[in-house]
N, C-alpha and C positions, 0 to 999 in steps of 0.2 A: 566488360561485365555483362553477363546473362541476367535478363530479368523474368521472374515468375509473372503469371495471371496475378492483376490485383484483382482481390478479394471479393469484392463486388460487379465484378465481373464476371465469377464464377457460374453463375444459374441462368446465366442470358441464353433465352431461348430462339431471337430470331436477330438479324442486323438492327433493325429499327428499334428493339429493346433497347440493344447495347448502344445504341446514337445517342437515345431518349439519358440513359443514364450516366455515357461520360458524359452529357453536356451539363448535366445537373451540378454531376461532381467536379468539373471545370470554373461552372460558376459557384461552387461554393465546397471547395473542398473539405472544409470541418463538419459537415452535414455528415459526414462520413466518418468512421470509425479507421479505415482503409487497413493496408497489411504491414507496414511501418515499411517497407522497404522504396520506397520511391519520394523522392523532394522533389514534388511535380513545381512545385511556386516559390519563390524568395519570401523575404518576411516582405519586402520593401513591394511597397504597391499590392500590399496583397489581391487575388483574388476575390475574396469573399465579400469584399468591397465594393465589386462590381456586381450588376445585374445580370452580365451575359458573361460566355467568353465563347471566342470562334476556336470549331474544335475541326484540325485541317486531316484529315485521313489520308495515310502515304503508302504507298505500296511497289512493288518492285517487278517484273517480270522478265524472262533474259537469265536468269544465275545459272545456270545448268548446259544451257545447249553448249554445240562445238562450234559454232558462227552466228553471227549475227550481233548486234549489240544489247547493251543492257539497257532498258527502259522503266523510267518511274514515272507515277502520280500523283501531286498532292491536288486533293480536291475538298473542298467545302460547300454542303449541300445546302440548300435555301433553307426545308424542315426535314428534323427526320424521319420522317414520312414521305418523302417527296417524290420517292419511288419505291412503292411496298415488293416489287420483286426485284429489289438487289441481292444477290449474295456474292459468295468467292468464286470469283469467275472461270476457278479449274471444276467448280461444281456444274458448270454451263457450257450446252456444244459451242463451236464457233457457230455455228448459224444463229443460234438464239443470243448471242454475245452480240453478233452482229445486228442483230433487229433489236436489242438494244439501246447500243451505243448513243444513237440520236437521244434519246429519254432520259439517256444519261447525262449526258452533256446538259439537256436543257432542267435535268433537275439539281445541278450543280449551277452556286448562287458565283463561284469561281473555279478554276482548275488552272492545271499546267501538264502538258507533258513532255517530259526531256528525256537523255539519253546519254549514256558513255558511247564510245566507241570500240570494237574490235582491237586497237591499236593502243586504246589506254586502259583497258579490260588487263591486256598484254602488259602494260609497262606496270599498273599499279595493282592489280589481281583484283579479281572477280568482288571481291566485298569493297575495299576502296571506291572500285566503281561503282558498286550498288549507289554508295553513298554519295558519290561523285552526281548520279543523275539526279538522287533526290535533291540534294542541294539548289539544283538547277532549276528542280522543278518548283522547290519554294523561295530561290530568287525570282523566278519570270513572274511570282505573283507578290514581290514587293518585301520579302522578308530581308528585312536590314543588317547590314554586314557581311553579305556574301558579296564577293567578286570573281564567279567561277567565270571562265572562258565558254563564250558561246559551243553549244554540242555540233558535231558534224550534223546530225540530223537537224532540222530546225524546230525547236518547239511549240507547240500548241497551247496555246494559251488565251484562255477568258475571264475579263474581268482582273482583280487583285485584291489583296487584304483590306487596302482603304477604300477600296468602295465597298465590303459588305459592313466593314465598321464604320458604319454613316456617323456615327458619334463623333471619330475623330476628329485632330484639327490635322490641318495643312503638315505635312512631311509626317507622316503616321510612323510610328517608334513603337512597336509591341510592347504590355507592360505600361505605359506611359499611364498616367491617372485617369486622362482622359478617354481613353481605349477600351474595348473590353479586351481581356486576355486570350492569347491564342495558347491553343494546346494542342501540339502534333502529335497524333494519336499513331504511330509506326506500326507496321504489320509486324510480327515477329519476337524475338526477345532482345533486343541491341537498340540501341538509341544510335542515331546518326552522328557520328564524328566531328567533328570543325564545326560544333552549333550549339548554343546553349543546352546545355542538359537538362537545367532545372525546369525545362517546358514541355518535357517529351516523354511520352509513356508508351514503351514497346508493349505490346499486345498479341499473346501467342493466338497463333489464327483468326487473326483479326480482323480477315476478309470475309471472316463467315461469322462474326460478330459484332463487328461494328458497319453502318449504313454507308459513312463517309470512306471507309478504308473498301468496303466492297464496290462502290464506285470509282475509287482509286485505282482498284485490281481489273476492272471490267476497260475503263479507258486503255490503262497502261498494255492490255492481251490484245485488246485487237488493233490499236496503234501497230505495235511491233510485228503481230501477224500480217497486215497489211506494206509491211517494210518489207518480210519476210519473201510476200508475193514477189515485190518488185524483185530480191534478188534472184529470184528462181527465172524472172524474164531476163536477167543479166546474165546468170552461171545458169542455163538450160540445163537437164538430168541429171539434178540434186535430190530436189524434189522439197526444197524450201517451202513450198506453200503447202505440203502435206504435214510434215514437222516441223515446223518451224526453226531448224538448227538442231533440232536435238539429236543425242546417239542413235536413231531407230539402224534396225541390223538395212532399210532399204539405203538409209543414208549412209553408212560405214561401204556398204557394198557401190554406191556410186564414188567414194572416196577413193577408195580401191582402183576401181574403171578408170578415173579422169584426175583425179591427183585433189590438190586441196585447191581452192581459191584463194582471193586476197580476204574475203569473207568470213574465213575461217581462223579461229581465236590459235596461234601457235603454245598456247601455253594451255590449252585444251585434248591436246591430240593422245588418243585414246594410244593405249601401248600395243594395241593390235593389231593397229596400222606402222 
């Protein structure tokens, strides 16, 4: 199921607006009028109950190229302000991504970054895996009930849910009375699969709207472009560290030249090759 822009969502003018204002409507979601299409909370434990809730920004890079694997981010920022120049990181060169990154990280109160691989890209198709890596990325930071299989890549990961919910008790359970609630705010219009639904609020361009999801998007780009390097020092005259996997007509023409790699997604392969 495709989800619209909620409502109050609509007029956000900069990331750190839209931070400022899911977290409000996170922790207090009847404050809001909203657009009736989303059951962000159960009745049971409700939110409004609580003071806080941690709102996790997740985001994807990877769907598109012909090599390379799929990478996500779920990250939770200290304030939403924490870095006034985030945005969507296809709005930012790699250079300026890159002299980033460190700011990023350090104004992320936690993060994760994981990954599918080429091989299960292949076996379960490019969306499965989106979902595959996010999962991964909000297991390595403690979200209860996943048991995915560690990624071929290893992931990066700081901090986790129970240390920014300082309230907790011992074995932190999202939801619990005790807890503030988490609300994973997903780039896009789809909620992630195999995970609670009633906590998740897909957000079209939500890298260029919300703070926590454009620090999600800025991590997850240059991680994967930095993978990207290493393959180009593996497969020489690709030209991996220029595109990063994607169609460009230099990469199709080095396709051409020297064949495919192991690098290369088989269920990608353009019909012109």
């Amino acid at each position: 199921m495709k989800f619209k822009l909620p409502a109050f969502l609509e007029n956000i003018e900069s990331p750190v607006e839209g931070e400022v204002a899911l977290r409000k409507y996170a922790a207090n979601p009847l404050a809001y009028s909203g657009d009736g299409t989303l059951d962000l909370f159960s009745s049971a434990g409700n939110v409004a109950g609580n003071s806080s809730a941690i709102v996790v920004g997740i985001d994807e890079v990877g769907r598109g190229p012909l090599a390379g694997p799929v990478v996500a981010c779920a990250a939770v920022l200290k304030t939403p302000d924490a870095l006034l120049t985030l945005n969507d990181s296809k709005k930012l060169s790699r250079l300026k991504r890159e002299a980033m990154f460190d700011a990023v990280k350090d104004a992320c109160a936690c993060y994760a970054i994981a990954s599918a691989s080429v091989e299960e890209i292949d076996e379960i198709n490019i969306l499965e895996a989106d979902f595959l890596a996010m999962r991964r990325a909000l297991q390595a930071l403690g979200f209860p009930g996943l048991n995915e299989s560690a990624p071929e890549i290893p992931i990066e990961v700081k901090g986790s849910f129970a240390e920014v919910a300082q309230t907790c008790r011992p074995g932190f359970i999202p939801g619990s009375p005790s807890c503030p609630k988490i609300l994973i705010a997903v780039d896009g219009n789809l909620k992630i699969d195999k995970m609670p639904q009633n906590i998740q609020m897909p957000i079209v361009k939500g890298d260029g709207r919300i703070a926590s999801i454009s620090a999600a998007s800025i991590l997850a780009k240059v991680f994967r472009d930095r993978y990207m390097d290493k393959l180009e020092e593996l497969y020489p005259g690709y030209g991996f560290d220029k595109h990063a996997g994607y169609g460009t007509k230099a990469h199709l023409d080095a396709i051409r030249r020297q064949g495919f790699t192991p690098a290369h997604r088989k269920s990608f392969h353009p019909k012109s090759l």
